[in-house]
N, C-alpha and C positions, 0 to 999 in steps of 0.2 A: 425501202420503207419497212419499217417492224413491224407487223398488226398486233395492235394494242388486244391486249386478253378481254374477255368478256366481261371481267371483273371491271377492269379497268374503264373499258368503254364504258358500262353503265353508270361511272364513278363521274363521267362528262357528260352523261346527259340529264335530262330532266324526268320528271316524272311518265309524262306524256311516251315518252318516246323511247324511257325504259321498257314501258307494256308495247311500244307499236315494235322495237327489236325482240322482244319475248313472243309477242304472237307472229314476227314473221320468220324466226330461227325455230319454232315449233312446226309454220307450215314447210320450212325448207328441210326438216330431218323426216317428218310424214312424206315427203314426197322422195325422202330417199330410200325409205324403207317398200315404198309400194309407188312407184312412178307411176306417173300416166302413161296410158297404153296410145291416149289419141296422137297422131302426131303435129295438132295443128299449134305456132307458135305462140305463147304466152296466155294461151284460151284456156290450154289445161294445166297450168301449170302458175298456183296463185301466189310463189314465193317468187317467180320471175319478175310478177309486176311490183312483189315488193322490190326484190332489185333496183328495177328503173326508180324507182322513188323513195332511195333510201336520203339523198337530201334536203329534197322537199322535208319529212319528218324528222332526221337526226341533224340537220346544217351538214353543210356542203364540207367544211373542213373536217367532216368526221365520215364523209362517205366510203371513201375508200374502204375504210376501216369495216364500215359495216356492209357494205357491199361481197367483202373477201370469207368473212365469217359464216355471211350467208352461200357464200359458192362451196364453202368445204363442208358447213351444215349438211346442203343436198345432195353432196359427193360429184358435184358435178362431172357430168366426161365430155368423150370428146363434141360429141353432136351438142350440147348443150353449151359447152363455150363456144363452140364456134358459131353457134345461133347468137348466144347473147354479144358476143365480140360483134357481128356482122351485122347486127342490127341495130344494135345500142348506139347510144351518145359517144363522144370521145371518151367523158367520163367513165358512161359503164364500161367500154373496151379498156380502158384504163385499170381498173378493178378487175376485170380479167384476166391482164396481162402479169399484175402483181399477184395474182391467185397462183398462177401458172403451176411454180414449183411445190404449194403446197399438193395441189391433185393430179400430175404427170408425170410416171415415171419415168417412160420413153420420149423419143422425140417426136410423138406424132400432132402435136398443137404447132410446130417450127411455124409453119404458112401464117399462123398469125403475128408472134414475134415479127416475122419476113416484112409482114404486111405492113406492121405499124413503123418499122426502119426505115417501109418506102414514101414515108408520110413525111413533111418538114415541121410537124406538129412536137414541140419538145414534151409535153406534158407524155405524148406514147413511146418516143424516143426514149425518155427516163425510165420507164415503166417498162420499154421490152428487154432493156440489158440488163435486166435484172437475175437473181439465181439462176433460171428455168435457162434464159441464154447462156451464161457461163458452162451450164453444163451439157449443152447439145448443140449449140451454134458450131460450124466446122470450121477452121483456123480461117479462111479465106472471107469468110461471111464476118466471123466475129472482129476482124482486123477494119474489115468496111465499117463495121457496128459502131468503132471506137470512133471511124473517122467520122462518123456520121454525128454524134456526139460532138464536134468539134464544130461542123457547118453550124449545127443547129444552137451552140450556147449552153448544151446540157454539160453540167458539171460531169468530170470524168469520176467524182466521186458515185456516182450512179452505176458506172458498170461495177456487177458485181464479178471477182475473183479477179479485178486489175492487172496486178501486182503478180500473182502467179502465169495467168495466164499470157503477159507481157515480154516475163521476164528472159532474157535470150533469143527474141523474137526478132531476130535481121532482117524479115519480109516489114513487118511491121513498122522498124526504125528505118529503112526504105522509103514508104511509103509515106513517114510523119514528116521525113528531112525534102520529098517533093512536094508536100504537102507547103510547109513552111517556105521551100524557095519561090512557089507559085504565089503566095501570100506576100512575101517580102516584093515581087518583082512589080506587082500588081500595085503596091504601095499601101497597101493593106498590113493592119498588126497582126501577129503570129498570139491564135490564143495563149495564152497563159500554160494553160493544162497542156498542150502539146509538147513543150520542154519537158516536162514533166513525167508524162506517157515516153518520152525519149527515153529519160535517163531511166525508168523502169526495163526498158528495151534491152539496157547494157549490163542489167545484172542476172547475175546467173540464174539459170532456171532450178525451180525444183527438184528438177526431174533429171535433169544432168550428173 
């Protein structure tokens, strides 16, 4: 997902819900400059509950969106997505997960990506292979990532760095061609995208 610019989001919404993203991106940059001290969750902290109800006021198809704006608004860290991931709707965890790579430089959020892979839920399946995975998931994790993508129906268009990351990968192509004969034997179709993810498998890597 691209998060549409500010410009842009307000270019979709209506009047109403321009002023409710302008006074809840005002409370989420105040709380970034001077956080709450208390630690109790979403009591002190009044851009969190806009969070939770960014599609109540913006529609649901535009939540993400404004969900994500509001996490880099507050400069979110770690305690604060892990709070909002672990409590929230799938949605919100959703908006999390695509937040990821704009506010972690390291890998220390992994445990949620982790978490939403162990889920059969595609909407967090799409949303964990995204940037943040590509570039801290470890070949072994991220190889499961792809296949998990496959049980689940998530387009392989959703992992991000595919094609690189793929490329000369013989654990990988291993693992898609058992994958495929279990499928075949079973009498089951061999998704689409696994031919696909193959033949990325057989071309050379970057890095080679």
């Amino acid at each position: 997902m691209v998060t549409p610019s500010r410009k842009e989001l307000d270019a979709q919404l209506d009047g109403a819900a321009r002023t409710w993203l302008s006074d809840a991106l005002a409370e989420a940059a105040r709380a970034a400059l001077a956080p709450p001290v208390a630690p109790s969750p979403y009591a002190a902290h009044t851009w969190e509950l806009r969070f939770a109800a960014a599609g109540r006021h913006c529609g649901q198809d535009r939540a993400d969106a404004v969900r994500i704006l509001l996490l880099i608004a507050a400069h979110a860290d770690l305690d604060t997505l892990t709070r909002l991931y672990r409590q929230g709707t799938a949605a919100e965890r959703r908006a999390v997960l695509l937040a990821l790579h704009h506010l972690v430089v390291g890998p220390e959020v992994l445990p949620l990506v982790e978490d939403a892979l162990r889920t059969n839920d595609p909407r967090l399946v799409a949303a964990a292979v995204g940037p943040y995975a590509a570039a801290h998931l470890d070949p072994h994790s991220w190889r499961h990532a792809v296949l998990k993508c496959l049980f689940t129906g998530v387009p392989v268009d959703a992992v991000a760095g595919l094609s690189s990351r793929a490329a000369g990968d013989g654990e990988l192509a291993r693992m898609l061609a058992d994958y495929a004969a279990e499928r075949t034997a079973a009498g089951r179709d061999v998704p689409p995208d696994l031919n696909r993810v193959l033949t990325l498998t057989g071309e050379q890597s970057e890095e080679s």
